[in-house]
C-alpha positions in Angstrom: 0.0 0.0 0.0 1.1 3.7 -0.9 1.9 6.1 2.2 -0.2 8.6 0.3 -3.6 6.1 0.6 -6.5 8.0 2.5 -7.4 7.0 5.3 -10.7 6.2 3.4 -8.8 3.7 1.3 -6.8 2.4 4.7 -9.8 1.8 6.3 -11.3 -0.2 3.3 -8.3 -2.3 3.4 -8.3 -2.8 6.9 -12.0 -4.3 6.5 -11.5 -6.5 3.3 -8.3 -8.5 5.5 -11.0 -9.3 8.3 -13.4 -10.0 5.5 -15.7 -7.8 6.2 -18.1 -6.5 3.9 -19.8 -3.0 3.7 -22.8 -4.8 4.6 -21.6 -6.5 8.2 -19.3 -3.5 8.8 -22.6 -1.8 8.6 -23.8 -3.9 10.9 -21.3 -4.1 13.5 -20.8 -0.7 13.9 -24.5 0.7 13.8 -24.2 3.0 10.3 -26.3 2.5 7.3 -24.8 0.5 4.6 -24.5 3.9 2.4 -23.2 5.3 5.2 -20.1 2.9 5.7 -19.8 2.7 1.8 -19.6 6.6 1.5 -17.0 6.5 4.2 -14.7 4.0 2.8 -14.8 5.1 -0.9 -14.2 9.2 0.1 -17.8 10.3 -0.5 -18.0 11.3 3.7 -15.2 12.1 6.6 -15.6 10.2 9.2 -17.2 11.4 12.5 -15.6 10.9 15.9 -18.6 8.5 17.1 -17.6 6.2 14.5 -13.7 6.5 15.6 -15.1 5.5 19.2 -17.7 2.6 18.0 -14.5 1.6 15.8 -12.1 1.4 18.1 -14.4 -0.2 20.9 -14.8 -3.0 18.4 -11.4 -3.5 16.8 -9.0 -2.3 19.7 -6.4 -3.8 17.1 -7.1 -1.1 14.7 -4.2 0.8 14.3 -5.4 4.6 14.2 -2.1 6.5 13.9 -1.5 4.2 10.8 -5.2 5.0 9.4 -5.2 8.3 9.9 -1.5 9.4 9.0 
């Protein structure tokens, strides 16, 4: 992966190696299915509740990676 990926495109990654689709990312983390597909292809930033709910969930997640 490029170091100039978004964070959008980081996160997207980070879902497709726990194989995770939009749809049960959706699920798991309480957003709409547009919702999670508009943040992972650039169409929305993401909010801090969704850094919380995503963190609570994946306390692997590495955020100074995703977000650098």
């Amino acid at each position: 992966m490029s170091l100039n990926n978004s964070y959008h495109e980081k996160l997207k990654l980070f879902f497709k190696e726990k194989g995770l689709s939009n749809k049960k990312v959706s699920e798991v983390l309480g957003y709409s299915e547009t919702m999670i597909g508009r943040y992972l292809n650039g169409g929305a930033n993401v909010d801090a509740l969704f850094v919380i709910e995503l963190i609570k969930l994946f306390p692997e997640i590495d955020l100074k990676y995703i977000f650098s």
